[in-house]
N, C-alpha and C positions, 0 to 999 in steps of 0.2 A: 650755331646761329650764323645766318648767311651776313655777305657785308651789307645787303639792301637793305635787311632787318635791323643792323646796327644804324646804317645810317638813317631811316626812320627813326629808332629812339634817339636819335642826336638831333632830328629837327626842331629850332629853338620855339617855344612855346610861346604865345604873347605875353609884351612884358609893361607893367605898369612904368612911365615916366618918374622917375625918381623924386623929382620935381614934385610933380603930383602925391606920391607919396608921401612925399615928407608934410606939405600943406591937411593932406588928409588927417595924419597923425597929430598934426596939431591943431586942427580943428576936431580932435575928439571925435570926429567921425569914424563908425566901424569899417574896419579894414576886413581882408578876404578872409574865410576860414582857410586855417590850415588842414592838412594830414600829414604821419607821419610812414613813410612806408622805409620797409627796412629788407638787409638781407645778411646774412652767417655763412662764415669758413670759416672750419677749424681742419688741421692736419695734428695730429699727436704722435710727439716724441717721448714725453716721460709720461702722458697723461693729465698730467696736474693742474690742466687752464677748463674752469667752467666757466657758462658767461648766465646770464641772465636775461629774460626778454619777459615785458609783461608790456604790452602797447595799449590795455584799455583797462587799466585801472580805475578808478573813481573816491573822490574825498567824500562822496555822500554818493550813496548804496541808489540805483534806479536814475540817477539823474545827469545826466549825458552831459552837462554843462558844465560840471566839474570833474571831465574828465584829466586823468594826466598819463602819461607814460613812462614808463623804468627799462634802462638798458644797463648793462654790469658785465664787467669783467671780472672774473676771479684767478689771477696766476697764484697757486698753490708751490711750496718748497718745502722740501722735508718730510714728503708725502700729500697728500688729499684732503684730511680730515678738516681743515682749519678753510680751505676751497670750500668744500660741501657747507660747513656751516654756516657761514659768512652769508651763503647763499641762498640758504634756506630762510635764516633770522635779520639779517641786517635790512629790508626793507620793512619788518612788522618793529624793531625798532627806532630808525627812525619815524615811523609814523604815529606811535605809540607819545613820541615826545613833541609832538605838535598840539598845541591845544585845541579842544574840539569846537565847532560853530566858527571857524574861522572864513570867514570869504578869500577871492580869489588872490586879492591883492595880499590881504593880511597873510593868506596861508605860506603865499614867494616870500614874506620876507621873515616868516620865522622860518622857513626852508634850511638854512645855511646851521643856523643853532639845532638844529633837530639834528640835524645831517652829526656834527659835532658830536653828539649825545649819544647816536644809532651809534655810533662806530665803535666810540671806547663802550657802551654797552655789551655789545654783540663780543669784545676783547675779552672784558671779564667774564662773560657767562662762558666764552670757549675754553679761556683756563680754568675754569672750576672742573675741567673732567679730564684734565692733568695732561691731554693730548701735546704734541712737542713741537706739533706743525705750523707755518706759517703762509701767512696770504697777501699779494697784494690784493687792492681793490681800485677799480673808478668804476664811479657809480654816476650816472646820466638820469637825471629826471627832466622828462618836457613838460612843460605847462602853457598851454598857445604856444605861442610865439618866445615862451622864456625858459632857454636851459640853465641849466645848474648841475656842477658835474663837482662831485666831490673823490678825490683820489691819494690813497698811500703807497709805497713803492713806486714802478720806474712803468707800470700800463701807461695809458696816451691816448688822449681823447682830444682830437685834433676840428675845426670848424673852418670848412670852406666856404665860403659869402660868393655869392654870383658876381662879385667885382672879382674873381680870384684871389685875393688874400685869404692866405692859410693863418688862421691864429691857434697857439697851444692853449689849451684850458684847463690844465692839468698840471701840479708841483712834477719837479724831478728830487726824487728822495733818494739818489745812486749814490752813495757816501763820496767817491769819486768826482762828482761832478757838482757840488755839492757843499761851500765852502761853510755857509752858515747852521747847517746840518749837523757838519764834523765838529766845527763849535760846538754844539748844544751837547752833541754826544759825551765829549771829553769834558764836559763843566759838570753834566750830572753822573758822573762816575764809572765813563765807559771809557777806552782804548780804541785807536782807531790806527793801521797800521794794515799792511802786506802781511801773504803770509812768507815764511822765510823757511828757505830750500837752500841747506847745505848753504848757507852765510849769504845768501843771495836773497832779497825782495824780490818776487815776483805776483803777477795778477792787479787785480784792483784792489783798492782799498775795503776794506771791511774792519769792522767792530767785532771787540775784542771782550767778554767771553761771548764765543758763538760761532765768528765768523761769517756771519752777514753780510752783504755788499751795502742792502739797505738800512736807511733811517728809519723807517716807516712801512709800520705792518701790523695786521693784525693776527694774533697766534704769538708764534715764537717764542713758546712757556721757557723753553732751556736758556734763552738770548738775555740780556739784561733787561729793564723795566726803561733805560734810555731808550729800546727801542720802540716807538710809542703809536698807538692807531689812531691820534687825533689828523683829521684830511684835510688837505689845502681843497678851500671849494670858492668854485668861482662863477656866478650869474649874470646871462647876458639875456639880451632880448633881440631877436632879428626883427628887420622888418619884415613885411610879408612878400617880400621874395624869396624869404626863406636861404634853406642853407641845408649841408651835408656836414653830420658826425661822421667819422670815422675812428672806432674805438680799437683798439687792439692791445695784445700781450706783448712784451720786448719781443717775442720772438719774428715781430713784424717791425720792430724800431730799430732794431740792431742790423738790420737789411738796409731801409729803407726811413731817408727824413721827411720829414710831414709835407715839404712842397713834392719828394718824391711821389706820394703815396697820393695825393690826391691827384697830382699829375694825371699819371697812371690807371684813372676810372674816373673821369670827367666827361658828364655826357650820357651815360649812360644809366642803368633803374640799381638799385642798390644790389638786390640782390648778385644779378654779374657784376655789381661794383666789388664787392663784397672777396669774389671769386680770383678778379683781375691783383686786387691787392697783395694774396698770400702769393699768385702765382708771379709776380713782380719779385719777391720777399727770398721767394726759393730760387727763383733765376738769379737772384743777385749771391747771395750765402747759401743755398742749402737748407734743410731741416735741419738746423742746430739745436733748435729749441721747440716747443710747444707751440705751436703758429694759431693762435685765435684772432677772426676782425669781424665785427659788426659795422656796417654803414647802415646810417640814420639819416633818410633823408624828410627834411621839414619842408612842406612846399604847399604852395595855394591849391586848396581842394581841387581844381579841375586841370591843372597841370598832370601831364602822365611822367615828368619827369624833369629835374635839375636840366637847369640852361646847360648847355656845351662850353667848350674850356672856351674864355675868353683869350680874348688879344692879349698878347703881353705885356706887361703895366710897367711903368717907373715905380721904381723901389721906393718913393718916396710915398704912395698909394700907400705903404704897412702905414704910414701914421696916419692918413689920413684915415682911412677905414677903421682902426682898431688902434685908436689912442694907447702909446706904451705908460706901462704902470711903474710909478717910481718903485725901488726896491722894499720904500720901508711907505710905502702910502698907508693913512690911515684912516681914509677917507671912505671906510667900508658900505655908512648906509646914503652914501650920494646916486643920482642916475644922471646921468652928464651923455647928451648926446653927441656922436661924434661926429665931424666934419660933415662926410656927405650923409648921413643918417644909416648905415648899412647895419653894425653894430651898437647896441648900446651896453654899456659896460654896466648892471646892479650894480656888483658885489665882489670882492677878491680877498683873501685872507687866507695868509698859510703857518700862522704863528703855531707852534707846537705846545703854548701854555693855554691851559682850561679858563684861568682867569681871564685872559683875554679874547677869548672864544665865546663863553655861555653869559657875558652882561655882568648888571651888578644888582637889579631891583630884583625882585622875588615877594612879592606879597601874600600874605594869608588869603587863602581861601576862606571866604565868608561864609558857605557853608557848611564844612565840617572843622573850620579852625585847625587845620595841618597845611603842613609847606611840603611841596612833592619834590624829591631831591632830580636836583637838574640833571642828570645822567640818567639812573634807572627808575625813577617815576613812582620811585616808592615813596608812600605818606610820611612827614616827619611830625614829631609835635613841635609846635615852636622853639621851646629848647634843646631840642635832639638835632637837629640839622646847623653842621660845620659850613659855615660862611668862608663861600672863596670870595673874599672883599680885599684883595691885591691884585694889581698890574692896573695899565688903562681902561679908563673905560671904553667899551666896545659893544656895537649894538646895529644890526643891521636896518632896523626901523626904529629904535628906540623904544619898542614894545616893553612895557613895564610886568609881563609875566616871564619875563626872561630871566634866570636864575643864581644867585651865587651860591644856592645851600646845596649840598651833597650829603649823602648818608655817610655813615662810619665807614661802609667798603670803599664806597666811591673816591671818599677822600683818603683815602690809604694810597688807594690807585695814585690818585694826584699825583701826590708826595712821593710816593716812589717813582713816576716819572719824573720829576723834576728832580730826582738825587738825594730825598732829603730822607727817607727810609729804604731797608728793602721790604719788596710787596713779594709773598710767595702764597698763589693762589689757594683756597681751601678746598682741597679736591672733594668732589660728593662722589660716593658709589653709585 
């Protein structure tokens, strides 16, 4: 590609007055349609990173208006199998755990609770066929203008806003880096600890049986039950100037920090965004690792492409843009718009307890008289489904089909993440 060509796609497109925007948004007036155009590199060193691309999904079959889009990582450990599946099943259950007839709004905010349900679903059905391998995940859903990225292990799903501010949208689950993680590990009956060479600690930290780096994974039959696939997921809404995902494996984190990465492909169409990334990642380290990145770029339908790297900001722009989250906020179902309107913050929760994840009401269904257990969706009779009715309450809308019952598996699972039994999957032939 020539530099005339580059610099062509770097000519900044017109841009709506901020000002103007924000008055528009709050007169409920319709703002621009978005689209979302996207581009893939991967380089393979063990093989183990699949990702996922579905960009025109739909929540009702023929009907363009509820359209939404899925992007996914999968870094796989200990072989494939636990990659592959993830990536096969984990979008049919989360969506399996969303209730049906839901509109646009309703549908974002049971988003985060589904998300919770897919994960440790898709966990148990991968150990029941006794496989030993493990995965991370972030998983990207667009819906207009609102993402929602749910993620386990140490992937990175990074958002650039046309002010320049890079915000992470993603937990770090690196046991290492990592304080309240290693707590949870060593209370529900895991070790966490170097591995030790001839009277020497050396490497990162990892969990103990296994030896894991991570908190958080799904798979990992042989690892403890401390290691758990419940995802920190967190929903934002841009304005319609839109913004760039950049999702990737460690093996583009470990190169390259998130101001790097976007740095380094600003200005340009995703797809050579995409490219520029890995090739930043290997100039800096090398192939050490599995190198996968998708860029997502969200942008008002007639734009050909993300504004050019802006002017350099005062550091003080990160709060203004992207209000920071207290450690322990619990302020999950508020929308609080931020300063100059760039970001707005749904939703954020990375608790690793069920009970504080999936709510607490759960009613009967009126017409067949069963309670569907909040995980895998199976029918309970009223007295058959075990009430998760501990910790806070917690509730992204306050949606009243939002669940504390679980079935007998599910609630096995529970308990054995939180320490209180062990869970040892029942393999099927």
């Amino acid at each position: 590609m020539s530099k005339a060509e580059i610099s062509k796609m770097k000519q900044k497109p017109p841009l709506v007055p901020l000002g103007a925007l924000i008055g528009r948004e709050l007169r409920n007036e319709k703002v621009e349609k978005r689209t979302v155009k996207y581009g893939q590199t991967a380089l393979a060193k063990k093989g183990e990173d699949y990702f996922l691309i579905k960009p025109d999904c739909q929540r009702v079959v023929d009907n363009q208006s509820t359209s939404f889009s899925v992007f996914a990582i999968f870094d796989g450990h200990n072989g494939i199998s636990a990659a592959i599946f993830a990536k096969e099943n984990l979008l049919k259950n989360v969506l399996s755990a969303i209730p049906e007839g839901l509109g646009g709004e309703e549908w974002l905010q049971a988003l985060p609770r589904a998300l919770v349900a897919g994960f440790v679903k898709t966990d148990i059905e991968f150990r029941q066929g006794g496989e030993k391998s493990g995965t991370t995940v972030t998983f990207v859903v667009i819906d207009g203008w609102t993402v929602t990225v749910a993620s386990v292990g140490d992937s990175r799903c990074i958002l650039d806003t046309q002010g320049g501010v890079v915000s992470l949208l993603t937990g770090n689950h690196r046991l290492e880096e990592n304080a309240e993680e290693r707590e949870r590990v060593t209370a529900s009956g895991g070790e966490v600890g170097r591995l030790n060479v001839g009277g020497n600690e050396v490497g990162p930290l990892r969990c103990w049986p296994g030896g894991l780096c991570l908190s958080r994974s799904i798979g990992d039959t042989d690892v403890g039950e401390f290691i758990v696939p419940v995802p920190h997921v967190k929903q934002v809404k841009l304005s319609s100037a839109g913004g760039r995902l950049i999702i990737a494996s460690d093996g583009i984190w470990d190169a390259l920090s998130s101001d790097q990465a976007a740095q380094s492909c600003r200005g340009l169409p995703a797809d050579l965004a995409a490219k520029l990334v890995v090739k930043e990642a290997l100039r800096s380290r090398g192939l050490k690792d599995d190198t996968t990145c998708l860029v997502v770029d969200i942008i008002p339908y007639d734009h050909p492409v993300l504004p050019p790297t802006p002017k350099k900001k005062h550091t003080l722009l990160n709060s203004l843009f992207f209000g920071k989250r207290s450690e322990n906020s619990m302020n999950k179902g508020s929308s609080k718009l931020s300063a100059v309107g760039a970001v707005e913050e749904l939703f954020e929760e990375g608790s690793a307890m069920l009970a504080e994840r999936l709510g607490k009401d759960f009613p009967l269904n009126s017409n067949s008289g069963l309670f569907k257990c909040a995980i895998c969706q199976v029918d309970q009779q009223p007295g058959d489904g075990l009430s998760v009715n501990s910790g806070p309450f917690f509730s992204p809308g306050s949606k009243p089909w939002e669940g504390p019952f679980l079935c007998a598996t599910c609630r096995k699972k529970k308990d054995a993440m939180e320490g209180k039994r062990p869970s040892k999957p029942a393999i099927t032939a």
